[in-house]
NUZA-117537 format. One record per atom (N, C-alpha, C): x, y, z. Coordinates in steps of 0.02 Angstrom, whole numbers, plus 50000, padded with zeros to 5 digits. Example, Ala and Ser with C-alpha at 12.3 -4.5 7.8 and 13.67 -1.06 7.14 Angstrom:
<atoms>
506604971650390
506154977550390
506604983550390
506424988850354
506844994750357
506455000250394
</atoms>
This chain:
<atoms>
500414994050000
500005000050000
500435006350000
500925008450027
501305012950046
501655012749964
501745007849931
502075009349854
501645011849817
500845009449805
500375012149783
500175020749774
500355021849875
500255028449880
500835033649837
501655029149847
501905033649809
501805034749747
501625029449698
501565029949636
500925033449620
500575036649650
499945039649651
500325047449644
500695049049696
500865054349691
501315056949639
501595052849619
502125052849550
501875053649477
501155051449483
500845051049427
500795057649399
500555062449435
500525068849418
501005073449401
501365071049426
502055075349394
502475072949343
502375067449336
502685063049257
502205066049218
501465066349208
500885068649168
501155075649147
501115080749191
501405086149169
501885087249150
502455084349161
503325083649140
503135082249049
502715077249043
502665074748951
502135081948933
501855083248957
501425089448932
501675095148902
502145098048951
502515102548958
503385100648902
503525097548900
503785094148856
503845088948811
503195089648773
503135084348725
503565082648633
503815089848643
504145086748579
504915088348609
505045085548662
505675083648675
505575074448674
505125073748706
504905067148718
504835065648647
504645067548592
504605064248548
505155064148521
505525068748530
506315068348506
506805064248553
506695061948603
507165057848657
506735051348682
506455049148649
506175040748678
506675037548713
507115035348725
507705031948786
507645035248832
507795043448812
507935048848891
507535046148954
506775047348901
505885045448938
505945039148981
506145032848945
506155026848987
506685026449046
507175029649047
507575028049081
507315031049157
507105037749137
507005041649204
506145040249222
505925036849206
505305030649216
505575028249268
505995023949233
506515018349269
506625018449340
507155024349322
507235029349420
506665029349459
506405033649410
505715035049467
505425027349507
505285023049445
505065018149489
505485013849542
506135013849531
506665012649564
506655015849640
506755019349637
506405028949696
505975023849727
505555024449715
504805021949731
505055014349773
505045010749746
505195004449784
505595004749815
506175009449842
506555007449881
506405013849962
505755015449927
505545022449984
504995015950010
504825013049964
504045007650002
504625003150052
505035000050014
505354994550074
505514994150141
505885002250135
506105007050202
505365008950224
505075010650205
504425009950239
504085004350287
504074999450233
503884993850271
504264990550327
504894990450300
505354989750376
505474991550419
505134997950416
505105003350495
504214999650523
503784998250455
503094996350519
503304990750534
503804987350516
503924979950547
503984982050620
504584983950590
505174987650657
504934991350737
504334993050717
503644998250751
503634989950782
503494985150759
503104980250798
503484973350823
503944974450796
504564969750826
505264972350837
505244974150871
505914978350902
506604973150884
506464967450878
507144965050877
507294963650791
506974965150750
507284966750679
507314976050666
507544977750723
507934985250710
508574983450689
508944988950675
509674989250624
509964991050697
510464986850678
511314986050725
511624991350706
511914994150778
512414999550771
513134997750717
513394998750686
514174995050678
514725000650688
515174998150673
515975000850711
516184994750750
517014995150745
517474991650763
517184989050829
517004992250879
517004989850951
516494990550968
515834992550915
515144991450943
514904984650947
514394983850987
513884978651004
514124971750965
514554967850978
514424959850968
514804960550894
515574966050886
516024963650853
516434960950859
516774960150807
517314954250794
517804955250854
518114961950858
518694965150904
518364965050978
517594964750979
517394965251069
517484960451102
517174953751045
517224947051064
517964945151083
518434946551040
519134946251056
519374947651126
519384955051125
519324957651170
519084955851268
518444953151241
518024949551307
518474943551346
518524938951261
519104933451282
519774935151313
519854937351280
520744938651338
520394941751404
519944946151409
519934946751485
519674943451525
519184938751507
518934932051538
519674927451562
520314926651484
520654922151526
521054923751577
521344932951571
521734934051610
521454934551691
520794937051696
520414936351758
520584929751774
520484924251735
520454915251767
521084915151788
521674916551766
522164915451797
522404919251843
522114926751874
522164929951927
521864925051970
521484923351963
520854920452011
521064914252046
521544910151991
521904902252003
522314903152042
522714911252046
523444913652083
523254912752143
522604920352167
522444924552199
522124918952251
521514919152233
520944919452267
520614910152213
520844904152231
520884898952208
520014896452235
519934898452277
519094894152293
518414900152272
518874906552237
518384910652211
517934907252142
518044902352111
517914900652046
517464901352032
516834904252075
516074903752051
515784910051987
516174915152014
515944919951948
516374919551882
516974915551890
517424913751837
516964909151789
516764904351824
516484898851798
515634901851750
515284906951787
514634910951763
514964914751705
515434917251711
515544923151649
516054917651590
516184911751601
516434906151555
515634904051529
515044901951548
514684899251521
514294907451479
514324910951520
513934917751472
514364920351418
514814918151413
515424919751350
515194914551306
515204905951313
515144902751265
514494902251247
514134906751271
513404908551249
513324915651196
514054920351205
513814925351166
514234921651114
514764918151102
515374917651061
514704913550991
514354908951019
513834904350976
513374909650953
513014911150997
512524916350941
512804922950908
513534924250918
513874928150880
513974923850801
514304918650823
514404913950741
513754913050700
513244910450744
512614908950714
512424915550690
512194919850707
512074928950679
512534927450616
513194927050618
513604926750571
513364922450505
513184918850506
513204913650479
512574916650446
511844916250464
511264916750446
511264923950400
511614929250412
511774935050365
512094932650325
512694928450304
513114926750275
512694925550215
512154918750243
511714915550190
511204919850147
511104925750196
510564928850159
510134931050218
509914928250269
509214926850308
509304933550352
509044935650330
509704944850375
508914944750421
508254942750419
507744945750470
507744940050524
507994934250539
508424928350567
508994931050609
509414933550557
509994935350591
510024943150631
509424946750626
509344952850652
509164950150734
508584945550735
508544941850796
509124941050833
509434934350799
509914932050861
510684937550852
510654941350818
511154947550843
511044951650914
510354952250910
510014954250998
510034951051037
510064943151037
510194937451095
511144940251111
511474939051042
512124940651054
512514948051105
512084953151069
512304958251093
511974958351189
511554954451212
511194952651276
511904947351301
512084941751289
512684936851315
513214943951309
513384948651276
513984950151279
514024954651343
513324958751351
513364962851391
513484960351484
513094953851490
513074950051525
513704947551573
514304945451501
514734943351520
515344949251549
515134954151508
515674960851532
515444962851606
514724961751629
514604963151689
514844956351736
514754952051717
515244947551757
515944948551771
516144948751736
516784950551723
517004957651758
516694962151768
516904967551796
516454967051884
516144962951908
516044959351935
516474954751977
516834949251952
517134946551955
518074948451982
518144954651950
518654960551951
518544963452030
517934964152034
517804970452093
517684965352141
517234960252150
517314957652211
517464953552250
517824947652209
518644942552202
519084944352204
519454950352171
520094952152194
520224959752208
519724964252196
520004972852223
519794971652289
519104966852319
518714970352375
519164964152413
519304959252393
519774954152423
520384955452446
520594960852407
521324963852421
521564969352478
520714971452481
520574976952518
520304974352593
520244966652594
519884963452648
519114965552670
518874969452619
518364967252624
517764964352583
517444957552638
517084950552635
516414951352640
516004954552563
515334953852547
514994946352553
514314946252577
513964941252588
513674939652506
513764933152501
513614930252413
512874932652405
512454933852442
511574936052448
511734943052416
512364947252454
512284952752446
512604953852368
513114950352332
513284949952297
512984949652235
512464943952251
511954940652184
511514947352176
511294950552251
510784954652228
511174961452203
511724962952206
512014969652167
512004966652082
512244960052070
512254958852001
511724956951978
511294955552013
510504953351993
510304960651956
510324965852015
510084972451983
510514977151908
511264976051921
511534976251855
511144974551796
510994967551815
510724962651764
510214966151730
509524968551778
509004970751748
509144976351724
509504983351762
509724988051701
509774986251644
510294981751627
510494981551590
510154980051520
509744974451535
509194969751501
508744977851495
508564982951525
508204986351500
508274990351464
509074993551474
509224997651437
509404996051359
509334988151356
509564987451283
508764986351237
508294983851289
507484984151268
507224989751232
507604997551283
507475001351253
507925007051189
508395003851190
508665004451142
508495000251075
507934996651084
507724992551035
506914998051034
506905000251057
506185003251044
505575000651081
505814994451124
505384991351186
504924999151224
504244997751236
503995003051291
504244999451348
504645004451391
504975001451455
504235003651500
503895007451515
503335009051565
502835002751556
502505001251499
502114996651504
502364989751531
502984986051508
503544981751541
503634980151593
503604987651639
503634987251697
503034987051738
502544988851727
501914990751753
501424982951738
501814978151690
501664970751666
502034967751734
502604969051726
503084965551779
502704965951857
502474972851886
502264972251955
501674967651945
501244968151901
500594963551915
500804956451926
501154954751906
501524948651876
501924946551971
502294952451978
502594950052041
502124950952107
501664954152107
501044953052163
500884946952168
500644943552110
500294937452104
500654932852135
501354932152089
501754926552125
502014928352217
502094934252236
501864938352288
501494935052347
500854933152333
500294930352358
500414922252375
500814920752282
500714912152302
501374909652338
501744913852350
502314911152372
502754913952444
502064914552479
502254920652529
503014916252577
502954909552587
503344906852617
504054904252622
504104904652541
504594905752505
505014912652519
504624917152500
504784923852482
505334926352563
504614923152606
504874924652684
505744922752708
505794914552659
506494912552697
506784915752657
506754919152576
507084922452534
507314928752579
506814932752586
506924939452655
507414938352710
507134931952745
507744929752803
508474932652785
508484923852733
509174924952698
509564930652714
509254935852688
509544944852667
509674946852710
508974946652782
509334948952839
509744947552863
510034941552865
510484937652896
511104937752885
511114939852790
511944943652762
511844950652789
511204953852783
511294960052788
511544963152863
511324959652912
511414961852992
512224958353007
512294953552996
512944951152986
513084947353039
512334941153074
512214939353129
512464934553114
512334929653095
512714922253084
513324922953002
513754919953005
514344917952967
514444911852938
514894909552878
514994904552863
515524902052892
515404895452949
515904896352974
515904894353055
515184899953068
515004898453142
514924891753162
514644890453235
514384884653279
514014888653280
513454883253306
512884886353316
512524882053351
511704883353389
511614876553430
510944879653413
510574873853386
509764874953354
509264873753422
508724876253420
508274876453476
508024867553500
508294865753450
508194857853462
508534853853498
509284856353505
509854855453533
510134853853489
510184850453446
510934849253368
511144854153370
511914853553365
512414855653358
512814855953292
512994862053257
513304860553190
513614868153160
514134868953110
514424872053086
514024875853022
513824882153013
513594884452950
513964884652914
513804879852841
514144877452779
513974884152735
513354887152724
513424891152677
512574894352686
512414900352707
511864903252693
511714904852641
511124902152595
510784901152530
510254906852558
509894906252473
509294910252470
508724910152509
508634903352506
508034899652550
508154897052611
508784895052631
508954889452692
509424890152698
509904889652742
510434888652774
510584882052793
511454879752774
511614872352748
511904872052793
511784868452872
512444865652941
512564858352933
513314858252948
513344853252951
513564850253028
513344844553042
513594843653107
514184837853120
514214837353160
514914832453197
514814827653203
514134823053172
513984818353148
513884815153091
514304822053063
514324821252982
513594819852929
513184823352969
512554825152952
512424832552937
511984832252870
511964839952865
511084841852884
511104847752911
510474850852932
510064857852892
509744856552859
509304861152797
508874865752849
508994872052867
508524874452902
508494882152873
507494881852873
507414889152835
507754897152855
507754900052822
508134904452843
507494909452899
506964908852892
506284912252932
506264907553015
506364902252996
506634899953076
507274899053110
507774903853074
508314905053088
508004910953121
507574915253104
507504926453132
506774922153168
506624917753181
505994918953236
506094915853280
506844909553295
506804907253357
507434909653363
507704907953456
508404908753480
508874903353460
509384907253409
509954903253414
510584903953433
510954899253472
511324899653504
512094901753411
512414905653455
513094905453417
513604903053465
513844896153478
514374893753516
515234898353503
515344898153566
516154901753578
516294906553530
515834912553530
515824919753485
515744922653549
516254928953552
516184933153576
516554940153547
516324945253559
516694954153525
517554952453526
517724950353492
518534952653484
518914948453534
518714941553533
518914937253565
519054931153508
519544926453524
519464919653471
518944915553497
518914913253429
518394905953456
518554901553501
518144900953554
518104895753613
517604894653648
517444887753672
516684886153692
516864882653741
516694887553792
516744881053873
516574874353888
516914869053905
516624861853915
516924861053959
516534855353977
516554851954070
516624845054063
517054843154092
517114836054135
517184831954200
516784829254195
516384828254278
516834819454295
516964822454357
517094814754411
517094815354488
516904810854527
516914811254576
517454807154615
517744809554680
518014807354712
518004806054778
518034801954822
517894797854890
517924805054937
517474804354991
517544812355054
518234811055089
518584804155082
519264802955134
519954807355087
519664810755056
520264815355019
520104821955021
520384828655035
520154833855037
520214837454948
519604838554971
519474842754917
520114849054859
520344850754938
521184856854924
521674851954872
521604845654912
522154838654875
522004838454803
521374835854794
521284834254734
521124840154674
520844845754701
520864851154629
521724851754651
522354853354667
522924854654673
523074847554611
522954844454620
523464839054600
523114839454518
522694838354511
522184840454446
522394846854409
522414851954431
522564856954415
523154857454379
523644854954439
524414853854404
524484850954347
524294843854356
524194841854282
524034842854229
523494849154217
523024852254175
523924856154140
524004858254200
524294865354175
524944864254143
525284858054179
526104855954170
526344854254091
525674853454036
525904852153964
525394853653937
525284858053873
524574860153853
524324853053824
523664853953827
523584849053776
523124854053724
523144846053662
522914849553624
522074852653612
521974858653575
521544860953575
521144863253632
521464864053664
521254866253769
521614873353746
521244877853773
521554885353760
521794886953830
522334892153810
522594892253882
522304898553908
521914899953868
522064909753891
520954911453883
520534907953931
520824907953981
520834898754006
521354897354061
521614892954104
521004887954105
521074879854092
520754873954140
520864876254203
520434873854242
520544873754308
519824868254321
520074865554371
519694860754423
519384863954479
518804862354486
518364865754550
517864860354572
517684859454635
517404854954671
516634861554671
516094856354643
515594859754625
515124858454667
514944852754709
514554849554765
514634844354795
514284844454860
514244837554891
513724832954882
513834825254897
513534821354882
512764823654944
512214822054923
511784823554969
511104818654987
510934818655035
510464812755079
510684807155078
511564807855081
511934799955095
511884795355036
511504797354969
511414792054935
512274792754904
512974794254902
513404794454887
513884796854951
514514794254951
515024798655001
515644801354963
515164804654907
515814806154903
515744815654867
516474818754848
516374824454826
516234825054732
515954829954694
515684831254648
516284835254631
516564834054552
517144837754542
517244837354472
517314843154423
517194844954376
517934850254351
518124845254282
518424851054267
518334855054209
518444861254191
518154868254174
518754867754102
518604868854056
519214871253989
518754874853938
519334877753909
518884881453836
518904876153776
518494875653727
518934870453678
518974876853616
519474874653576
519644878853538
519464877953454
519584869953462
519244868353403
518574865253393
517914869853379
517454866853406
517354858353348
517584857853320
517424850453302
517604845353319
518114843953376
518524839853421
518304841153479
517624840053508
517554840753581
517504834953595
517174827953582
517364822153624
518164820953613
518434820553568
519224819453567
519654822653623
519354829853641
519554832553665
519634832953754
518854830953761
518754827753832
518914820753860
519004817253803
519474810253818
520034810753836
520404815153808
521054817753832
521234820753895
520694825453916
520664827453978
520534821454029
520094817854026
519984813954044
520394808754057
520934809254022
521524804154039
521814808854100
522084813354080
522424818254114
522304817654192
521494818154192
521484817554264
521564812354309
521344806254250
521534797854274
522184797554304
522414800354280
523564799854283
523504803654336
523294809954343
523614813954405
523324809654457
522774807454477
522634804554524
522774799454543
523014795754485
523424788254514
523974790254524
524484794954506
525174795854526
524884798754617
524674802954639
524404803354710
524094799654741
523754793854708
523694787854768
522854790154789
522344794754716
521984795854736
521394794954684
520864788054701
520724784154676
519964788154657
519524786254618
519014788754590
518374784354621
517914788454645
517404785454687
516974782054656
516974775454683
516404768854644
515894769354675
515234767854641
514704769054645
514624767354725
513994768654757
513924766754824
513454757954833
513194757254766
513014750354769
513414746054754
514134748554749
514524742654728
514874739654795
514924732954803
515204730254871
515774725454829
516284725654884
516704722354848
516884715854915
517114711454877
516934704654956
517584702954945
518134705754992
518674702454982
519024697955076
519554692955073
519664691855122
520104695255164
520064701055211
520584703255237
521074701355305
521684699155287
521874694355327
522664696055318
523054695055375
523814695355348
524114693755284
523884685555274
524044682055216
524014685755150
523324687055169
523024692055090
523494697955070
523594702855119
524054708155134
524894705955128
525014701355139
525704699855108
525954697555029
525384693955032
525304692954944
525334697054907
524864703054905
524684708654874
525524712654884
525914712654958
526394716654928
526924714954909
527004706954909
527444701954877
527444701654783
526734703654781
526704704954707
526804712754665
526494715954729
526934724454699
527744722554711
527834720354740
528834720054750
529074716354708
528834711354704
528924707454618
528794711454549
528464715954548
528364718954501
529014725954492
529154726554549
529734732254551
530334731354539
530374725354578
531114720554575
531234719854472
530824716854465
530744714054383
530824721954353
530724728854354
530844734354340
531504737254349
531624736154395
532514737754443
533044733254403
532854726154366
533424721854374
533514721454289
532934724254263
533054727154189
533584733454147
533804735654212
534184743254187
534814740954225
535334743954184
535924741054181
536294746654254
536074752654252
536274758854314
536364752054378
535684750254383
535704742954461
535994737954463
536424735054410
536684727854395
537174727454467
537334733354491
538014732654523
537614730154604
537074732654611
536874734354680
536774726354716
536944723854750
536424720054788
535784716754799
535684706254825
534904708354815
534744713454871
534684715354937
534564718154981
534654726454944
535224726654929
535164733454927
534584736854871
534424731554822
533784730854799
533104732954819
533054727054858
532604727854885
532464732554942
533034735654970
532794743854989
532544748154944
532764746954881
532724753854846
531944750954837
531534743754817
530924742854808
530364746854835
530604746454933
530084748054955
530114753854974
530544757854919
530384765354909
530074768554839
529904763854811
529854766854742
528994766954720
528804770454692
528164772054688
527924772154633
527474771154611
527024770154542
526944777754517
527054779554464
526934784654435
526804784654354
525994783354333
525974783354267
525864790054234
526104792854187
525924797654144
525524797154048
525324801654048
524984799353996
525484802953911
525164801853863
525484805453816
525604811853805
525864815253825
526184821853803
526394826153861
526224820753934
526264825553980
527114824053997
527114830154040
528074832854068
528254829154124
528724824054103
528804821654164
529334824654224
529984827554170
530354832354223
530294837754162
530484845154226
530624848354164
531474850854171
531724854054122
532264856154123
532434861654171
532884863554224
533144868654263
532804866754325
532334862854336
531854860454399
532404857854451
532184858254507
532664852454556
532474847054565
532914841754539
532854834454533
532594830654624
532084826754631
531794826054684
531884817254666
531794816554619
531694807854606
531994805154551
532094798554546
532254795854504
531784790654462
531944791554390
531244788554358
531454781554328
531334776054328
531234770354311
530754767954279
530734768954204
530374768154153
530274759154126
529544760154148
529484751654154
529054749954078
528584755654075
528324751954007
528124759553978
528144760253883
528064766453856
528834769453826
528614775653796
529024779153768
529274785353774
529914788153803
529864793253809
530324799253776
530344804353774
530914807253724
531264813353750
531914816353770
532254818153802
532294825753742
532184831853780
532224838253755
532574842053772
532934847053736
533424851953775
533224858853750
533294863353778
533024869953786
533714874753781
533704876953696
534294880053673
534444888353715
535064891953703
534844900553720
534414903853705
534064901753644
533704907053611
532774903153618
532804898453671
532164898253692
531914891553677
532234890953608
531834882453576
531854878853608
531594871353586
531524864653605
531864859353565
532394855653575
532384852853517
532284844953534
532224840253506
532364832753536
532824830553515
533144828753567
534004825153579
533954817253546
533574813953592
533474807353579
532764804453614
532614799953595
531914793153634
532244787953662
532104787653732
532324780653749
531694778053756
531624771653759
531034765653762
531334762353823
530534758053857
530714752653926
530844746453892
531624746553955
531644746154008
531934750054005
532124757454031
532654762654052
532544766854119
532924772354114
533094775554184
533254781454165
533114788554186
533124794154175
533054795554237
533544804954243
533424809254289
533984806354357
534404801254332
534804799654373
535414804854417
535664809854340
536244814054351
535864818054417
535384821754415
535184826354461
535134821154511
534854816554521
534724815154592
535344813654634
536044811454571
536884808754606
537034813454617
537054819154581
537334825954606
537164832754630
536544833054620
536194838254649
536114843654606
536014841254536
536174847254501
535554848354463
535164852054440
534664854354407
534614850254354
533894848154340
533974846554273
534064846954216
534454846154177
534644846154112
534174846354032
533744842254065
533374840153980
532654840454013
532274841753987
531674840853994
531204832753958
530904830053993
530714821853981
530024821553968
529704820253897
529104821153875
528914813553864
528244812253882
527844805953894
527784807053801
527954802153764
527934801753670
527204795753707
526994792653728
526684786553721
526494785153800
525974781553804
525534781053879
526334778953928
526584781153960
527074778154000
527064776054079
527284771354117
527254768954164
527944769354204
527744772854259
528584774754267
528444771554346
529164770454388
529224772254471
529694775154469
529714779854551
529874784454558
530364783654608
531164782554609
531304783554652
531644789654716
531364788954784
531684794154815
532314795354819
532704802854839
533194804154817
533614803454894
533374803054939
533594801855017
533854793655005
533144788354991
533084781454994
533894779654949
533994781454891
534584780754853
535124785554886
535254788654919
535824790254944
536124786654998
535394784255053
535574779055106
536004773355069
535914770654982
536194763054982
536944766654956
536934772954928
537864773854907
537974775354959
537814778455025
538104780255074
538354773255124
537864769555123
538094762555140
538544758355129
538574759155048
539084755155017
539534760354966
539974766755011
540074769554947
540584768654878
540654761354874
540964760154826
540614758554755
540054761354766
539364760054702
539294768154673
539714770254718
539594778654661
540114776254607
540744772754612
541094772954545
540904766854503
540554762854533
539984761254475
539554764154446
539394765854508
538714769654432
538814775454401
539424779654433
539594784354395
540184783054328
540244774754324
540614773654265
539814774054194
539164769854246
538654768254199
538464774854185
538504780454201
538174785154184
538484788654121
539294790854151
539544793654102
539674789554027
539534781754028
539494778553960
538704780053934
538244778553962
537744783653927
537694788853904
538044794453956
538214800553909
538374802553862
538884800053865
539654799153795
539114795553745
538614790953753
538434787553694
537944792053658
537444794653707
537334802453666
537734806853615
538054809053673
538614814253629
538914812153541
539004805253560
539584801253497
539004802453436
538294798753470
537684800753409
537634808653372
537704813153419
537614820253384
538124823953362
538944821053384
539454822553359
539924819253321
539624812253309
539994808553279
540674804453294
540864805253357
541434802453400
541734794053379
542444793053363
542424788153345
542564784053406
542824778353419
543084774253459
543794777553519
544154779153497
544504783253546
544394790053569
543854792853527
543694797353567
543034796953612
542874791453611
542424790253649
542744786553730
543274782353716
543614782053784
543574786753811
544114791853786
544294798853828
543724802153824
543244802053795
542634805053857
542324803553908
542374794553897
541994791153947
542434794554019
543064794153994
543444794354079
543554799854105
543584805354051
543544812354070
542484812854110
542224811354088
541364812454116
541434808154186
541804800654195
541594798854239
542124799354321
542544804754285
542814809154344
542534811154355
542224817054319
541704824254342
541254820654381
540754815954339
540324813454361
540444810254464
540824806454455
541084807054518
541124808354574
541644813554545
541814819754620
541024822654614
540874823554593
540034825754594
539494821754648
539654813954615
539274812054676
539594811454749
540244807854756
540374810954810
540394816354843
540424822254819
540384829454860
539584829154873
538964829754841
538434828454842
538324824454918
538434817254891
538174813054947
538624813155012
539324817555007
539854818655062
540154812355090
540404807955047
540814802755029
541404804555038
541744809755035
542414814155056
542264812855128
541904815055157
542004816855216
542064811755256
541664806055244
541514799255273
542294796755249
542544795355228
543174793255214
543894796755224
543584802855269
544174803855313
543864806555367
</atoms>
C-alpha cells in the first residue's frame, strides 16, 4: 500500500513533465524510459524502508545494528572479552583459588555470546538477515552479561579481596541481579521496547506470584537479613533450639546448609533462623573462638577437696594439651556434695575452653586421661558407685601377697636397667620399698629442664623422648629412649638441676625413686658411686658420639674424662669425702 501511495503521487508530475515537454519526448524516447526507470526505482526502495520501519514499530528486535569496530557483538569486542575472561581466570587460580564461582558464570555467558555471535554470522552470511537481526540481539544481551560479570568478578574477588573486604554472596547476587536488569532494560529500550508498560506488566506479575509464594519469599527475606545484619557467618557453631549442634556450611537464598559432627547435614529455613533463639557457640566481641566444656568425676570424702583440685590442676597446666586454650586457664573446681547419703563422696568437675569446636569428644577424652594419671600418681582413687560392694578376704596372708606381688613387680623393673646391675639383692630391695608408681599419659612433662631433681624415674613400660632447651628459647629433641630405662639419674647423684626436659611420646609407666632412699644405699656402700658413675658417664658419651659423631677413641677419653666429673660430683653431693676421712 505505501508503494501504491507513492506511485499515486508521482503520477502527476510525470503527466505534466510529458505535457510540458512533448516534443522533447518525441525527440528523446530512451531519455523518457530511463527516468521512468528511476522514478520507479525511487519508489520501491522508499516503500521497502517503509515497510521495515512498520515491521520495526512492531518487533523491536529486527531494528538495524549499530556497527563500528567495538560496537555491540564485534569481531574486536568478542576478542577483546576473551582475553579478559582468561586473564581474570588466571588471577583468580593465583589469587583467590576457591573464588571460581563467577569465573565459571562469565565462562558459560561467554560461550553463549561467542555461539550466537557465529550463528548471527552465519545466517547473514546466507542471506536470512530478518533471522539474523534476531539472534544478533540474543548476542549483543550474552555480551553485555558477560562484561558485567567480568567486571564483577574484578571488583569483588580480587580489588574488594585485596582490600579485605568480605561481601555476603546474597549481597553479591543481589548487586548483580540488579546490574542485570538495568541492563536487560536499557538494551529493550534501545530496541524501541515501551519500558513503562514492561514494567507496570512486571509488578502485576510479581504481586501474584507475591501472594502464592508468601513462604518462600519469607525465607528468601530471612536469607538477606541475615547477610545484611551480619548475625550468623559461614563458618559459625551454632546450637539449634532443638539442641543439634553444627557448623554453617553456607547461607543460601532459602535455607541455610549446617553441618554437624555427625557428619550430618541440617537444611534449616532461613525464617526459623529470625523467629527462634539461636545459640552462636564460643563467639564473643574481639575474642577467638572458644566454647566452654566440662568434665565431671567424683572422688571419695577421705581426700580433701584442696588435694585433689591441686593435684588436677597441676596436671592440667604442666603440658598444654591439644586444643585446650590456655588463655583463659582449665582449672578444676569441686562443685558439690554428695547429698541425703545416697553417695560419700565429693562432685568435681573440670572447666576448659575448647578451641576447636569440632574435636570436643576427642578433646574431653584427653582430659579425661589427664585426670586419670594425676590421680593415680597421688594415690587418689576415683569414687565407685555406692552400690558397689566388693567381698574380699582381709587377713595378713592376703596383705602379704598383694605386697609380695607389687615388689615382684618392682624388682622385675630395677633388674632390667643396667645403672642397678652393680647393687645387691638387699640393697635392691631397699630401693623397692621406696619406689612408687607413677603413670603419665601422652604428652605430659615428666621432668622439666632447670627444675630440682627430687626423684629418680624408672621407666617400666612406654616411650619417652628427652628435650633440651637451646639460648634462644627452643626445644629441640636430643633422643627417645624406650622401657626398660632410667632417667633423671644425674640430678638426683649430684644435685644438680635438670638438664633436659622428659616428655611422655606414648602412655608411659614409670616408678619413682626417692632421692634420700638412694643416697642411704651409696652412702652404705660407697663404693657403688664409681659404679654407677662409670654407667652414667657411658650413657652420656653415647649420646654425645650420636650428635657429634665420636669415633672409638674418642669416645674412651670422654667416657673417663665424664666419669671423673661425674664422680667427684657424687661424692661431694652425697659427702663421701668426708666419710672417708
Amino acid at each position: 500500500m505505501a508503494a501504491l501511495a507513492v506511485l499515486a503521487v508521482l503520477a502527476p508530475v510525470t503527466a505534466a513533465q510529458q505535457a510540458g515537454d512533448g516534443g522533447v519526448a518525441a525527440r528523446d524516447p530512451a531519455g523518457e524510459a530511463t527516468r521512468a526507470a528511476s522514478a520507479a526505482s525511487a519508489a520501491a526502495a522508499t516503500a521497502k524502508a517503509a515497510a521495515e520501519q512498520a515491521v520495526a514499530a512492531h518487533d523491536p528486535l529486527m531494528g538495524a545494528r549499530p556497527r563500528g569496530r567495538l560496537s555491540y557483538a564485534s569481531p574486536w569486542t568478542l576478542l577483546g572479552v576473551g582475553l579478559s575472561l582468561v586473564a581474570l581466570a588466571f588471577l583468580i587460580g593465583r589469587v583467590a583459588p576457591g573464588k571460581k564461582r563467577g569465573v565459571r558464570r562469565a565462562s558459560i555467558l561467554y560461550v553463549l555470546y561467542l555461539t550466537a555471535f557465529l550463528l548471527a554470522t552465519g545466517l547473514q552470511t546466507l542471506g536470512a538477515n530478518d533471522i539474523a537481526r534476531r539472534v544478533w540481539f540474543f548476542a549483543d544481551v550474552f555480551e553485555v552479561l558477560t562484561i558485567i560479570n567480568l567486571v564483577s568478578v574484578a571488583t569483588f574477588d580480587l580489588i574488594l579481596l585485596a582490600l579485605r573486604i568480605d561481601l555476603a554472596n546474597i549481597v553479591q547476587d543481589l548487586l548483580l541481579g540488579g546490574v542485570y536488569v538495568f541492563a536487560l532494560l536499557s538494551l529493550l529500550h534501545r530496541q524501541g521496547v515501551n519500558i513503562s508498560g514492561l514494567i507496570a506488566t512486571s509488578a502485576v506479575v510479581t504481586v501474584v506470584l507475591g501472594l502464592g509464594l508468601q513462604a518462600t519469599l519469607g525465607n528468601v527475606i530471612g536469607g538477606i537479613a541475615l547477610q545484611v545484619d551480619d548475625s550468623i557467618h559461614e563458618g559459625d557453631w551454632i546450637r539449634l533450639p532443638g539442641g543439634a549442634e553444627g557448623r554453617v556450611k553456607e547461607v543460601r537464598w532459602r535455607h541455610t546448609v549446617v553441618e554437624t559432627r555427625n557428619w550430618d547435614t541440617i537444611i534449616v529455613p532461613n525464617s526459623k533462623l529470625l523467629a527462634e533463639d539461636i545459640v552462636i557457640l564460643g563467639k564473643r566481641t574481639d575474642q577467638p573462638t572458644q566454647h566452654r566444656m566440662w568434665v565431671y568425676f567424683n572422688v571419695d570424702y577421705r581426700y580433701s577437696p584442696e588435694e585433689v583440685i591441686r593435684v588436677v590442676s597441676d596436671a592440667l597446666l604442666a603440658t598444654p594439651i591439644p586444643n585446650v586454650s590456655s588463655n583463659p586457664r582449665p582449672n578444676c573446681i569441686c562443685f558439690d556434695f554428695a547429698k541425703e547419703g545416697a553417695d560419700s563422696v565429693g562432685y568435681y568437675a573440670v572447666r576448659y575452653w575448647l578451641s576447636d569446636l569440632a574435636m570436643d569428644d576427642p578433646t574431653s577424652s584427653e582430659v579425661r586421661v589427664r585426670i586419670y594419671a594425676a590421680l593415680k600418681r597421688a594415690d587418689i582413687p576415683l569414687a565407685l558407685p555406692a552400690h558397689a560392694v566388693f567381698i574380699s578376704q582381709d587377713d595378713p596372708q592376703h596383705a602379704e601377697r598383694k605386697l609380695a606381688r607389687e615388689m615382684g613387680q618392682r624388682m622385675a623393673a630395677l633388674e632390667k636397667v643396667d645403672l642397678f646391675q652393680a647393687l645387691a639383692m638387699d640393697e635392691k630391695q631397699a630401693l623397692c620399698g621406696s619406689m612408687k608408681f607413677a603413670p603419665f599419659t601422652k604428652g605430659e612433662v615428666i621432668t622439666m629442664q632447670g627444675a630440682s631433681a627430687h626423684w629418680l624415674y624408672v621407666l617400666a613400660r612406654g616411650e619417652v623422648e628427652v628435650r633440651v632447651r637451646g639460648d634462644s628459647g627452643r626445644e629441640r629433641v636430643v633422643t627417645r629412649m624406650q622401657a626398660p630405662n632410667v632417667f633423671g639419674e644425674m640430678g638426683v647423684m649430684t644435685g644438680e638441676p635438670r638438664t633436659a626436659s622428659i616428655i611422655a611420646v606414648t602412655e608411659a609407666e614409670c616408678y619413682r625413686i626417692d632421692k634420700d632412699a638412694f643416697r642411704k644405699v651409696v652412702q652404705a656402700r660407697p663404693e657403688l658411686a664409681e659404679v654407677v658413675s662409670l654407667v652414667i658417664a657411658q650413657r652420656r658419651v653415647e649420646l654425645q658420639a650420636v650428635r657429634e659423631g665420636l669415633d672409638s677413641d674418642q669416645r674412651s677419653k670422654r667416657v673417663a674424662v665424664e666419669r671423673n666429673r661425674i664422680l667427684s660430683g657424687i661424692q661431694a653431693f652425697f659427702g663421701l669425702d668426708e666419710d672417708r676421712r
